[in-house]
Each structure stands twice: as structure tokens, then as C-alpha cells.
C-alpha positions in Angstrom: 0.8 -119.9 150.3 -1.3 -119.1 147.1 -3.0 -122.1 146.3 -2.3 -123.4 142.1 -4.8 -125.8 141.4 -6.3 -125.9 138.0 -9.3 -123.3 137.6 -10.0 -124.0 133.8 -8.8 -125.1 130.6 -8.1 -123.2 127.7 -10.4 -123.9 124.1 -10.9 -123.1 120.8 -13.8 -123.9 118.9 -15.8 -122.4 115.7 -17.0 -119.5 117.9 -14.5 -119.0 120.4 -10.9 -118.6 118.6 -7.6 -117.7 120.2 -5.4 -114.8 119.0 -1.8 -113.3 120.6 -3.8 -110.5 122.0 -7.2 -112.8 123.3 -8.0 -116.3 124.4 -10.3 -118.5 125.8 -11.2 -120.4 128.5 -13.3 -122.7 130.3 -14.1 -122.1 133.8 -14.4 -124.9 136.3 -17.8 -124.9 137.6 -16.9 -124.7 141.2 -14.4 -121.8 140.8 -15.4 -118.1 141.8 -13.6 -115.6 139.1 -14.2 -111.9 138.3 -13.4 -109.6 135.3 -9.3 -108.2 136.3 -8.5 -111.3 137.6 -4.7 -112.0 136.6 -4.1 -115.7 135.3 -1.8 -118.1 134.5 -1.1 -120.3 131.2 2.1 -122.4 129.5 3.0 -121.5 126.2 5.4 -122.8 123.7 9.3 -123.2 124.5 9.0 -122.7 128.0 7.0 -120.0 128.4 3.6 -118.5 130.4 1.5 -116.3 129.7 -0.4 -113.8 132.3 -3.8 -112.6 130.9 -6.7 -110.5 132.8 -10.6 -111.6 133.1 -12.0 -109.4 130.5 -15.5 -111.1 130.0 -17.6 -113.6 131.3 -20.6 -115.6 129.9 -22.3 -118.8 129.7 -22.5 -120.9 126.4 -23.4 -123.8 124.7 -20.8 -127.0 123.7 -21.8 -130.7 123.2 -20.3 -132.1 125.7 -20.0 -135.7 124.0 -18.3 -134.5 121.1 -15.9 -131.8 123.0 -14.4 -134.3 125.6 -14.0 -137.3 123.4 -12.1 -135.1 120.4 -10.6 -133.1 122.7 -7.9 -133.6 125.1 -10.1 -135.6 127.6 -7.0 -135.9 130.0 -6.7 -132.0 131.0 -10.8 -132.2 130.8 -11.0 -135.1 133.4 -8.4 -132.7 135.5 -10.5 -130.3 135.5 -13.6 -131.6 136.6 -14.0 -133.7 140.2 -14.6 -137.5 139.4 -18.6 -137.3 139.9 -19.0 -134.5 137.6 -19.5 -134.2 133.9 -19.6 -131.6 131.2 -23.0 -130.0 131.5 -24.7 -128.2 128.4 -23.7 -125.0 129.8 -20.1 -123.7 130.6 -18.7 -120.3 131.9 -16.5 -118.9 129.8 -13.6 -115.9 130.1 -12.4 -114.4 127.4 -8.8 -113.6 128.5 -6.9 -110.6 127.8 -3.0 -111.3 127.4 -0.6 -108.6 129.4 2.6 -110.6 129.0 4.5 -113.4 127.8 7.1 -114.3 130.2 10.1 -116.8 130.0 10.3 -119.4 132.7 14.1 -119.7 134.3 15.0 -123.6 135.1 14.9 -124.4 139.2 18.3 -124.1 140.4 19.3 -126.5 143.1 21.4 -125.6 146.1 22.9 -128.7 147.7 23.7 -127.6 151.3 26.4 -129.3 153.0 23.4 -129.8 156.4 21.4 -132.2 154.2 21.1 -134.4 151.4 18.0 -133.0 149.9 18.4 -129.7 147.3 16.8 -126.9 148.2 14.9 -125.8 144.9 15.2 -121.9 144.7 11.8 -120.5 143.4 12.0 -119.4 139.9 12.4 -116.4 138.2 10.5 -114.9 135.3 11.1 -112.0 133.0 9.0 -110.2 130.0 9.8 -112.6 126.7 9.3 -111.1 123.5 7.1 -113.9 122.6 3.9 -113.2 120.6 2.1 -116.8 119.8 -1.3 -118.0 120.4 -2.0 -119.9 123.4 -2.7 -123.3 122.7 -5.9 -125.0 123.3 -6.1 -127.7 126.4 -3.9 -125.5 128.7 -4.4 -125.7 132.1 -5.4 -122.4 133.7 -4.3 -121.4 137.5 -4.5 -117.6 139.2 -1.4 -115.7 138.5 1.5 -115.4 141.4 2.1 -112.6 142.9 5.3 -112.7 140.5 3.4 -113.3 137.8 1.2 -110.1 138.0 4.2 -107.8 139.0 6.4 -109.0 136.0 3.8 -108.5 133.6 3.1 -105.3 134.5 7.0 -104.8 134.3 6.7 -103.4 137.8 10.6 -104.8 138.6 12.2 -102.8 135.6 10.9 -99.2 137.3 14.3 -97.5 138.1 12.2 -95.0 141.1 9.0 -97.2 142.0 6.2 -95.2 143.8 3.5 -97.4 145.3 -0.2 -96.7 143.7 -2.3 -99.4 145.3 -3.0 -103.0 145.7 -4.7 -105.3 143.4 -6.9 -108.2 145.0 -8.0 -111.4 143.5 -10.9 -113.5 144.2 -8.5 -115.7 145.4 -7.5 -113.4 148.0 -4.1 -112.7 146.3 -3.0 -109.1 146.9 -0.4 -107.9 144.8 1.2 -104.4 145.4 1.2 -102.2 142.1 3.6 -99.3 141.7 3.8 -96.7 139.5 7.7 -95.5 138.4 7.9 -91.5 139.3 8.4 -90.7 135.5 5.0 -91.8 134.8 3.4 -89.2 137.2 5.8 -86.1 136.4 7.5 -87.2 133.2 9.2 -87.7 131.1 7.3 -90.7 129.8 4.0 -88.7 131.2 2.6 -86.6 133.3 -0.1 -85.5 135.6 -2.7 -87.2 137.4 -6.9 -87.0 136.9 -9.5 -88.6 139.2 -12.9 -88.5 137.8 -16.4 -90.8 139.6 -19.7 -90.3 141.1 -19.8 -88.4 144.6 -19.1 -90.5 147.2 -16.2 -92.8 145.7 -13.6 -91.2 147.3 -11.9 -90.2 144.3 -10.4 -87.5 146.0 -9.4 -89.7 149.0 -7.2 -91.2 146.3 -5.5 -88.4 145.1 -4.4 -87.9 148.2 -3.1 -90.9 149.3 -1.2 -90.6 146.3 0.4 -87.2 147.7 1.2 -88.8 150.9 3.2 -91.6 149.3 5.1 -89.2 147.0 5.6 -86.4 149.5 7.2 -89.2 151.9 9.1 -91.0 149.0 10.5 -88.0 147.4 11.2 -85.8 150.7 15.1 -86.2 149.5 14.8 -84.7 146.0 12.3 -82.6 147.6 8.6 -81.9 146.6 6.1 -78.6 147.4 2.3 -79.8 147.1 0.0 -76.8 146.6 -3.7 -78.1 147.7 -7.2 -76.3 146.9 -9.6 -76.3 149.5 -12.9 -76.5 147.0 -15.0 -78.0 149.3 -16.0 -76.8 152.7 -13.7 -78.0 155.5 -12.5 -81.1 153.6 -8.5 -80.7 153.2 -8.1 -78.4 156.5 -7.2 -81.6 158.6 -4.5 -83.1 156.7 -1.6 -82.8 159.3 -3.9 -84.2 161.9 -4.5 -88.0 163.1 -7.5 -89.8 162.1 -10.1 -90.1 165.4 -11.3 -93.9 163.8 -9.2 -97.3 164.6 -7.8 -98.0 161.6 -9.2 -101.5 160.3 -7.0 -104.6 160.0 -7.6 -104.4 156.1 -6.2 -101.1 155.6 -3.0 -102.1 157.7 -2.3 -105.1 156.2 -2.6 -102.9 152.6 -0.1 -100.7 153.9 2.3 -103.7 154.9 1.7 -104.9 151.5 3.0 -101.5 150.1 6.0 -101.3 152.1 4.2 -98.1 153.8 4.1 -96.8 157.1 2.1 -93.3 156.2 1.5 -90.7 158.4 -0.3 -87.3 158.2 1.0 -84.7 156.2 3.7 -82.1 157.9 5.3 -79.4 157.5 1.8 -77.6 156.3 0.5 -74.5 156.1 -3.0 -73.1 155.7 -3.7 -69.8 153.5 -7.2 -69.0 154.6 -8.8 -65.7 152.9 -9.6 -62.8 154.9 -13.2 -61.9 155.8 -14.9 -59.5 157.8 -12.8 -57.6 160.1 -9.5 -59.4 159.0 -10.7 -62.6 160.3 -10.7 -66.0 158.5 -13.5 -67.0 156.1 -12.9 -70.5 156.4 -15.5 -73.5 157.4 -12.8 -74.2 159.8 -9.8 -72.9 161.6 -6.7 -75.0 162.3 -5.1 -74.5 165.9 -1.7 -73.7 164.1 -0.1 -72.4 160.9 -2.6 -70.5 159.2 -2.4 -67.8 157.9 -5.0 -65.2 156.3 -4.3 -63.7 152.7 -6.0 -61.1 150.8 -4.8 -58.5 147.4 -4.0 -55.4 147.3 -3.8 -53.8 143.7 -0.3 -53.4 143.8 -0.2 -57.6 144.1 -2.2 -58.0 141.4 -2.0 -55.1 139.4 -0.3 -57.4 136.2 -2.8 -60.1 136.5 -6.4 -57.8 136.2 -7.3 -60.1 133.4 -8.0 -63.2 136.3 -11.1 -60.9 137.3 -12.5 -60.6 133.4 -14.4 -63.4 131.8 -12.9 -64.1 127.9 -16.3 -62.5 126.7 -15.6 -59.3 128.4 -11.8 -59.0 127.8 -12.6 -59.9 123.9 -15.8 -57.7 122.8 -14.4 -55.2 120.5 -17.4 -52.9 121.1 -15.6 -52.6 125.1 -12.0 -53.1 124.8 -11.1 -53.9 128.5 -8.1 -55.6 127.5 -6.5 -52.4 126.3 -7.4 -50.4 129.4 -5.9 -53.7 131.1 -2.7 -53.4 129.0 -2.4 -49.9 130.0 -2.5 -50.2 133.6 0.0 -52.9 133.6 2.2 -51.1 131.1 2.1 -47.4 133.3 2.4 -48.8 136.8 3.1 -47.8 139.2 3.4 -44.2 137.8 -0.2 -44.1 137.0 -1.3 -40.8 137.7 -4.5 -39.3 139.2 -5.1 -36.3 136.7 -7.8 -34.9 137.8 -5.5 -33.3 141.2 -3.0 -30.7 141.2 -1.0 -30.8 138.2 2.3 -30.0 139.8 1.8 -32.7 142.3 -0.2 -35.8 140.7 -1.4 -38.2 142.8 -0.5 -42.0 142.1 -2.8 -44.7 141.6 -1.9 -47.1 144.8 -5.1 -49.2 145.2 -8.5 -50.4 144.2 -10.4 -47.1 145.4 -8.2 -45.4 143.0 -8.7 -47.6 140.6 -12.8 -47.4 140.5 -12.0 -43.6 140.5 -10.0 -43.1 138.0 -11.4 -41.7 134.7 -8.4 -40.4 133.0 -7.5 -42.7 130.2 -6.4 -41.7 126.7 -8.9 -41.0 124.1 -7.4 -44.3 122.3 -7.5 -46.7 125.1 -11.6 -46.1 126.3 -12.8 -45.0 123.0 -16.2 -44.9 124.6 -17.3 -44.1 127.9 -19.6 -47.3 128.3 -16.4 -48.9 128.2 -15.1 -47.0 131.5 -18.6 -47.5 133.0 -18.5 -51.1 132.3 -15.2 -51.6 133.1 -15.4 -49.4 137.0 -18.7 -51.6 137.6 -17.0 -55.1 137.3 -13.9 -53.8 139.6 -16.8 -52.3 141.8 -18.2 -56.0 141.9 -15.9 -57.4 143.1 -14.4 -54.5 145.3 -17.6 -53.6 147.2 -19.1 -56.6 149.0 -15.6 -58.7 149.2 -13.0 -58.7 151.8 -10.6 -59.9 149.9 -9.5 -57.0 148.3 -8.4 -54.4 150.3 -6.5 -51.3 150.2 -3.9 -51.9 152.0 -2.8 -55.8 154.1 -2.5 -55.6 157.7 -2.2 -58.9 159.2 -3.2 -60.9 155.9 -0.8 -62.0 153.1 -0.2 -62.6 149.6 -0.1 -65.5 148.0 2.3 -65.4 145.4 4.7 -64.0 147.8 4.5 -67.1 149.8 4.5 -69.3 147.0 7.7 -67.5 145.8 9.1 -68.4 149.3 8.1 -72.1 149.6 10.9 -74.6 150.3 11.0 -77.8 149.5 8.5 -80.3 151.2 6.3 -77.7 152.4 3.1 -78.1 152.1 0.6 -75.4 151.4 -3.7 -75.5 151.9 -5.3 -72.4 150.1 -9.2 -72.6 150.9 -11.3 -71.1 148.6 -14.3 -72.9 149.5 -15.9 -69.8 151.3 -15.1 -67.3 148.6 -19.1 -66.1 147.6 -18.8 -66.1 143.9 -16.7 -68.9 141.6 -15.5 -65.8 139.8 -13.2 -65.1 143.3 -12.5 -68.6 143.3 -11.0 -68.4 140.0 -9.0 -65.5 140.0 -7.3 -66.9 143.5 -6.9 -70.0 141.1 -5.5 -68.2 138.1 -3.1 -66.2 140.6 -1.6 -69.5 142.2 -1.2 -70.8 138.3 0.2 -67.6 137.3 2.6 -66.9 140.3 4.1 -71.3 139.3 4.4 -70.2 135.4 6.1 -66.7 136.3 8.7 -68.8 138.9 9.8 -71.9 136.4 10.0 -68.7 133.3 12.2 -66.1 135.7 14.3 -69.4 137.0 12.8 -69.7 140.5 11.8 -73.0 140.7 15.4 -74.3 138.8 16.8 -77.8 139.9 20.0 -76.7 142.2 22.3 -78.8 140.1 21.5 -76.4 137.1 23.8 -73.4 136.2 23.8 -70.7 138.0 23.8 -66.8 136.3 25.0 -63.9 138.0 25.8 -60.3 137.7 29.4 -59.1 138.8 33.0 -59.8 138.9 35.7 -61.5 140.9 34.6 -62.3 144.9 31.0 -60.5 143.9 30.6 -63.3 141.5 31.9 -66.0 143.9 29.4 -65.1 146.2 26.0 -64.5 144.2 26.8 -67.8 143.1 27.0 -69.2 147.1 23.6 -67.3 148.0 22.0 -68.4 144.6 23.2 -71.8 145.5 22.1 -71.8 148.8 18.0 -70.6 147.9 17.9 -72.5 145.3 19.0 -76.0 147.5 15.8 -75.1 149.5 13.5 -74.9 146.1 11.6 -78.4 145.3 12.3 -80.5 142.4 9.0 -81.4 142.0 5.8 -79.4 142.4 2.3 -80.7 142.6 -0.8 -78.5 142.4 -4.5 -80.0 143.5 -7.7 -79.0 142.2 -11.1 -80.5 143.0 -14.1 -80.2 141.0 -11.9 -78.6 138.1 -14.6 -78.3 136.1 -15.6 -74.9 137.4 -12.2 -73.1 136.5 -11.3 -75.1 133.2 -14.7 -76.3 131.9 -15.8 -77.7 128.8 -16.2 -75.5 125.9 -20.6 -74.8 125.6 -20.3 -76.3 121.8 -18.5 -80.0 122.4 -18.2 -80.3 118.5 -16.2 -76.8 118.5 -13.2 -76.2 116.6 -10.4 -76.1 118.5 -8.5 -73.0 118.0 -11.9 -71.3 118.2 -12.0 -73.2 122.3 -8.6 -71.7 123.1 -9.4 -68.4 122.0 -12.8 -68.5 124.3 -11.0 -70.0 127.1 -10.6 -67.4 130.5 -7.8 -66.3 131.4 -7.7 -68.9 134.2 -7.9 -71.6 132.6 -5.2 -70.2 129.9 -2.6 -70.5 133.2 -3.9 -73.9 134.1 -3.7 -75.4 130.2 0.3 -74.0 130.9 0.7 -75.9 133.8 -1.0 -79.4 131.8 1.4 -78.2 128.7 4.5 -77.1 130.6 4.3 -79.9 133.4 6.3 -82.6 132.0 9.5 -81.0 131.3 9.2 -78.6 134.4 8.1 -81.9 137.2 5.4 -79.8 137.8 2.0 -81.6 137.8 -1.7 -81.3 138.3 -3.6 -83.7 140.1 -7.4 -82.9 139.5 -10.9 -84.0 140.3 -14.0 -83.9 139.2 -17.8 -86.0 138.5 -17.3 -86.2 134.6 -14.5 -85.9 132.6 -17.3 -84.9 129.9 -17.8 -81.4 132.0 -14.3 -80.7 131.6 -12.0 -79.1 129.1 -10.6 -81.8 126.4 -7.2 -80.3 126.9 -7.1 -81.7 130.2 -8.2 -85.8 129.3 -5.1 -84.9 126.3 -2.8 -84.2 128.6 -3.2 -86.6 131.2 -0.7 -89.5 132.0 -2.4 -91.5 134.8 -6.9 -91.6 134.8 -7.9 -92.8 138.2 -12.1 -93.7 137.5 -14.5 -94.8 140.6 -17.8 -95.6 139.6 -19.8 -94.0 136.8 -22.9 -94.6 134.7 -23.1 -96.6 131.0 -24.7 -92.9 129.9 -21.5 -91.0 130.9 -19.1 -94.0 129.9 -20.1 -93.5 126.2 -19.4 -90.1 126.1 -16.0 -89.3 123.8 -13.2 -89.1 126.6 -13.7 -91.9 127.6 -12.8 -93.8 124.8 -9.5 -95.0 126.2 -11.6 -97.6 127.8 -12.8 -100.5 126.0 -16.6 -101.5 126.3 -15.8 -104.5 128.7 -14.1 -102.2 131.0 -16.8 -99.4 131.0 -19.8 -102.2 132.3 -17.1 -102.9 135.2 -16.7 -99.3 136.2 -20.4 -99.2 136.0 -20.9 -102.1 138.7 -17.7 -100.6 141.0 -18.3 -100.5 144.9 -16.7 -97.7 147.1 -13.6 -97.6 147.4 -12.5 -99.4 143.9 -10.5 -97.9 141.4 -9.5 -98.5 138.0 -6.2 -97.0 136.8 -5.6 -96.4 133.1 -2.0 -95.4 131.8 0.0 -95.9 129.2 2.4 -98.2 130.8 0.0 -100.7 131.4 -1.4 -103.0 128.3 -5.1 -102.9 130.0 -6.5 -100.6 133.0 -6.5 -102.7 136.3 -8.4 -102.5 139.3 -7.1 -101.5 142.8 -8.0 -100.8 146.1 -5.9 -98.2 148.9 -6.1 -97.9 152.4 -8.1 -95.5 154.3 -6.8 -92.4 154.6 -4.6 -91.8 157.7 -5.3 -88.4 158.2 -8.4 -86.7 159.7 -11.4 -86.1 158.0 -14.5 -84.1 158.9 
């Protein structure tokens, strides 16, 4: 049982003053507290008030003058019998979350005995805004007290997000309501901290507790592998015991978490049709690769903005005119009777035929054969025609709900192929939520026909779309490669978007589109100052592990107040601080180890 004994006293003094958003206190000098400690004060007309450790220091009161003009009762509770008010006190400035009303005790006389049993009492938010008064006792906050002040019991569809622990040993269980992480209050997740925080670790404990809380609605998680073998394992046991700590964090969550299932690994094709993968799973995997006709809309993945935009080579036209003439792209230079089609990238490289007013010069055709050659030449991921290996978007098309998908891209040899199997995942979600793939089954169903031919497009349209999730979520570690920040970070905006890749143009739909579609991005990387603005703009939920003061004060980080950024500073593995919009003030949390297998 959580121990309530006095732990300070709250002041006011010339330097020190009290105001409905801070107050003061004095710490007793045995006590052990920390900054996002939750604790405990009564306020006027039977109220309390729950406030976080913000900051600690040590000052300088007369002692003699503060205890004999001010409330030396609470001052004589506070210190043991033998002890006096030194020249030095800690302090804590106190941060307030919430005001909450106290309910009366209510007494239940059983009939058994002749003592009332006193039923613990409840407390709810109070719209109460006053100062606390000085000469308050101070005690740790309840377990209650933290989760009502967070106005954790009001969250219609609760997802747990971790568990806060006091240096009183309290844990308190913090969730996070579902429209928080895919709207419509906000929406999508980033995880940003020094390597070796296990930032990512969290993100995916995340995913385990949503894929096995929304399995009903149904959810589709898209992950990509960035790194080596690191997400290849996920539907396999961990080999380690798992510690006593991390169980007792999962009991405190309500959880009982188990690998993911229902998974399936895309790994890309290399050298003789074979996986290029750090690692191959014993089951479901699959290899994929492109063949032109895949891909043929979506050339513009493999161009970087420079080369798509320099008017002296207009790629983008001979782009446009590809996509606009297939598949009846002819090879002029055979028999005129009998042209040959265009059907894959050797043709492609080949082909010199274009109109006068779509290659205007021939470095334009040179330029533009050499980077298709790049990438053609020494990669096996483009072939001429599939044999064993797949395509993506087809199978992204196809995924049901609670499936789970791993694309590995760590083994691609250039970021540029990394990208474009990026931009075509992003690209392939836009084109199903636009053309009505990804639609909630309980929405309206069209349908071409009459009479019994209507009756029963609308039963097979019904029936696919009851296998298609409600809610997607796609995964991208160390985003900064595909959606980086912009070379000038004083730019002008609309100058960024129009230098931004194509990639990252289907990845800034996702972070725009996401809330109203319940399709989110959870992403990853060191610094959120090597990333894209539009992505810290967009964000609903920051998860940060430790960082450095010289990061800290870069600009997007200025949701986080100066207090907070030494704290993050001084983090130890495996500590997180969670800033969102719902809460008044980031708090700190900690998550069991992963139960999956790691390499």
C-alpha cells in the first residue's frame, strides 16, 4: 500500500511565488524526489491538486524568521523532532496537471459487523483554477491521482503506452485513447534519440499493443526493414528469460503480449532469384522484384527533384509520355506494319523514338537512358520479366486485415533503391484509400448493373471489403534518408515542397492524409533536426530517448520546455518521455522488453 506521509510543505516567499499554473515547495530533507514525480496538495473547497517535479534546487531562507511567521505546526510535521531548519533547503518548483474534486467517504454498514466499511474515494477533473496556498502538506500522488489528472478514465478506446514510475516505487499505467494515435484528435507517431535507446524497441511495442487491441476492427502494419536483420524476427519468441520487471510492467498494463502473427516477409530478389536479405525466415517469405509494366506510372520514384525539374533536361515530360502512351508504346525503329511494343526495361534503355517536342535535345535521351541504365544494370531488382518473385503493390492491394507485412530494404546497394521501394509502398496506400480500396465495410457501396447483377456486386464488394483493415500503420526507421531536411533550414516553404523528391511527396500524403483515412506513420530517426519540418508538424504523439543540450536547442524541439530538455539530456536506456497534446506536460515512462526475438 503506497505509503502518504508528508514529503514537504508548500511556500511562498519574495522569490518563490505561487501561480495556478506553478508552485512551490519545500522538500523534507530525508526524502528522495526526482523531476516527473506526480504529487499531491489540498486546495480550497475540497479540492487537490496533482502537480509534476519540474525543478529542483537548493536555496537560502532564515530559518528563525520562516518558522516563527510561518505556520510552524505543518513546519514541526515536517521535520523529525531532532531536526531543525538548516540554512539550506531543496526546493521543487511544481508544475500543476489538474485540479481535482474530492468525493465525501461513503459508509457501508454491513449487516456482519458494527464497524462501516469506508469505500475509498473518488476524484474527478474540477474546473478549479486557484493558487495553492502556502503551508500545504505535500504527499506523492496515488495511483488515482496520476491517472485522473491525466484524464486517463474519460478515454472512450484506451490503448496502453507505458508505465510511469516514481521514486517512491509507485507505478502507474498510462494509456493513450486510439484517437490520439490515428485521429481524429491527432495522428501519427515519431520516435526520435541517440543510438542505443531503443527508440525503435518502442515503436514497436506500441504496434504489438495496438495490433492485439484492435484485431476486431482490424489493423494491417506495414514494417521497413532499414537496418540489417533487425525486424526479420518479429513472429519469433525471444531466446532471454524475461526479467521479473518487465512482467510485472506487463501485469500493470493489463497485457499479456506475444510475438507478432500472421506475418509475412517481402525480401528483394538478388542474384539468381534468391533473397538479398541479412537473414532468411524459415517461413512466409517471399522475394519481390519490378518489372516495367509494375511500375511503368511511378518512373518518377527513380528521379531525384533536381533531375525531374531542370528545364535544360525535361525528364518529366518524357516521364509523362510513357505513362500517358502505355502500354501501346511502340518500337519504331522495326517493321512498320508490325511495331514492336515496349514491354520492359531493355526496351525502355533502347528506345530512342520520342517526339521532337518531348526530348528537345538529345542530351536529354542520353541523360535520361543512363540513369534507367543505373539502376537497370548492376541491380536485380529490376527484371524483365518475375518468375518466382513478386510485386509489392499487388500484395499490398491484397492485404487483409491484421496481416502483417516486413519489406527489407536494408540490403538494397544504393538509398536511391531504397527510396523508390519506399515511394512505391506510399504510392500503392494513396492509390488504394483514392480508388476506394482501403474503405471502412460499413461505408456505401457503388456498383455497376441492374437488378440480381446489382445485388450481387454489392455481396462480393461486401465480402472483400470485410477483409480490408480499418486502420493501417506504416513503419519507417531512420526516415531521414527518404524525407530529409531541406539543405537551407531557413528556406521558404513552398520553395521546400517544390524541391522535395517524389518520395517524400507520397510520404508528406500519408502525414497529411492520415488522420481522416486511420492511416498512420510511425517513424524513427537520431534527430528530429535531420528531418523534414513537415513531419515534427504533423505529428500527434513525440516519443524522445536521450539526446544532447546541442540538439535539444535546435527549433523542433521547441515543444519542450528548457526544464524538460536538461532531463532528456540525463535519460538512461530504456526511458522515455512522451509529449502530446493531450497531456498538460510530457511525462516519463518506461515499457517492458520486447517479447519478440532480436538479433
Amino acid at each position: 500500500m503506497q505509503d502518504n506521509k508528508p514529503i514537504g510543505i508548500t511556500f511562498v516567499s519574495e522569490n518563490f511565488s505561487n501561480s495556478i499554473d506553478s508552485f512551490w515547495i519545500i522538500i523534507k530533507p530525508e526524502i528522495l524526489i526526482n523531476p516527473f514525480d506526480f504529487i499531491s496538495v489540498e486546495n480550497v473547497q475540497n479540492t487537490k491538486t496533482i502537480g509534476m517535479i519540474k525543478e529542483l534546487k537548493r536555496i537560502y531562507i532564515d530559518s528563525e524568521t520562516f518558522s516563527r511567521n510561518y505556520y510552524p505546526t505543518q513546519i514541526n510535521l515536517l521535520l523529525n523532532s531532532d531536526e531543525k531548519l538548516s540554512g539550506g533547503l531543496t526546493v521543487a518548483k511544481i508544475d500543476v496537471i489538474a485540479n481535482l474534486q474530492l468525493i465525501s467517504f461513503k459508509e457501508d454498514i454491513s449487516s456482519n459487523t458494527s464497524s462501516p466499511n469506508k469505500i475509498p474515494s473518488k476524484s474527478k477533473n474540477w474546473n478549479i483554477n486557484m493558487p495553492v496556498q502556502e503551508g500545504k502538506l505535500v504527499t506523492f500522488a496515488t495511483v488515482e491521482d496520476v491517472i485522473s489528472s491525466l484524464g486517463i478514465p474519460e478515454m472512450e478506446h484506451p490503448i496502453p503506452a507505458g508505465v510511469i514510475s516514481m521514486t517512491n516505487n509507485t507505478k502507474i499505467p498510462i494509456d493513450l485513447d486510439v484517437t490520439y494515435i490515428f485521429g481524429p484528435d491527432t495522428t501519427h507517431v515519431n520516435a526520435t534519440g541517440i543510438s542505443g535507446n531503443m527508440k525503435t524497441s518502442y515503436l514497436l511495442f506500441l504496434l504489438q499493443v495496438l495490433h492485439q487491441k484492435l484485431l476486431e476492427e482490424g489493423i494491417s502494419i506495414i514494417l521497413l526493414n532499414t537496418k540489417e536483420k533487425d525486424l526479420l524476427y518479429i513472429d519469433k519468441e525471444r531466446e532471454e528469460t524475461y526479467a521479473s520487471e518487465d512482467k510485472e510492467e506487463l501485469d500493470i498494463l493489463g497485457l499479456n503480449l506475444t510475438p507478432f502473427n500472421n506475418v509475412k516477409y517481402f525480401l528483394p530478389r538478388g542474384v539468381d532469384g534468391k533473397p538479398n536479405s541479412a537473414h532468411i525466415p524459415e517461413k512466409n517469405y517471399f522475394t519481390y522484384s519490378f518489372e516495367l509494366s509494375d511500375v511503368y506510372d511511378r518512373l518518377e520514384l527513380l528521379f531525384s527533384s533536381e533531375s525531374t525539374l531542370d528545364p535544360q533536361h525535361n525528364i518529366s515530360s518524357i516521364l509523362n509520355y510513357i505513362y500517358e502512351l502505355w502500354p501501346n508504346l511502340d518500337q519504331r525503329g522495326g517493321d512498320k506494319g508490325n511495331p514492336q511494343k515496349i514491354a520492359n526495361w531493355t526496351d525502355l534503355i533502347n528506345f530512342s523514338e520520342f517526339p521532337e517536342e518531348i526530348v528537345t535535345h538529345k542530351t536529354t535521351l542520353l541523360k535520361f537512358q543512363g540513369m534507367i541504365q543505373k539502376y537497370r544494370k548492376p541491380s536485380t531488382l529490376f527484371v524483365d520479366k518475375k518468375v518466382t518473385s513478386r510485386y509489392l503493390g499487388r500484395e499490398i492491394k491484397k492485404m487483409n486485415k491484421n496481416e502483417v507485412f516486413v519489406i527489407d530494404i536494408a540490403r538494397l546497394p544504393t538509398l536511391d533503391e531504397q527510396a523508390f521501394v519506399v515511394g512505391d509502398v506510399m504510392k500503392t496506400i494513396n492509390e488504394m484509400y483514392s480508388l476506394g480500396h482501403a474503405n471502412n465495410p460499413d461505408d456505401e457501396y457503388d456498383s455497376v448493373g441492374s437488378g440480381d447483377e446489382i445485388d450481387d456486386q454489392k455481396e462480393i464488394t461486401k465480402k472483400e471489403l470485410t477483409k480490408k483493415p480499418k486502420y493501417i500503420v506504416i513503419f519507417i526507421d531512420e526516415i531521414n534518408r527518404f524525407l530529409p531536411r531541406g539543405e537551407s533550414g531557413n528556406m521558404d516553404l513552398r520553395m521546400s515542397m517544390s524541391n522535395r523528391s517524389a518520395v517524400a511527396e507520397e510520404l508528406l500524403k500519408i502525414l497529411i492524409t492520415g488522420k481522416s483515412r486511420h492511416c498512420i506513420l510511425f517513424s524513427a530517426q537520431q534527430f528530429k533536426s535531420q528531418i523534414d519540418q513537415s513531419i515534427n508538424e504533423n505529428t500527434g504523439l513525440h516519443v524522445i530517448t536521450k539526446l544532447g543540450l546541442s540538439e535539444l536547442s535546435t527549433n523542433p524541439y521547441s515543444m519542450v520546455d528548457d526544464t524538460t530538455k536538461s532531463v532528456i539530456s540525463k535519460l538512461h536506456r530504456g526511458e522515455f518521455i512522451l509529449v502530446h497534446p493531450a497531456f498538460r506536460h510530457p511525462i516519463k515512462i518506461a515499457i517492458p522488453k520486447p517479447t519478440f526475438k532480436k538479433p
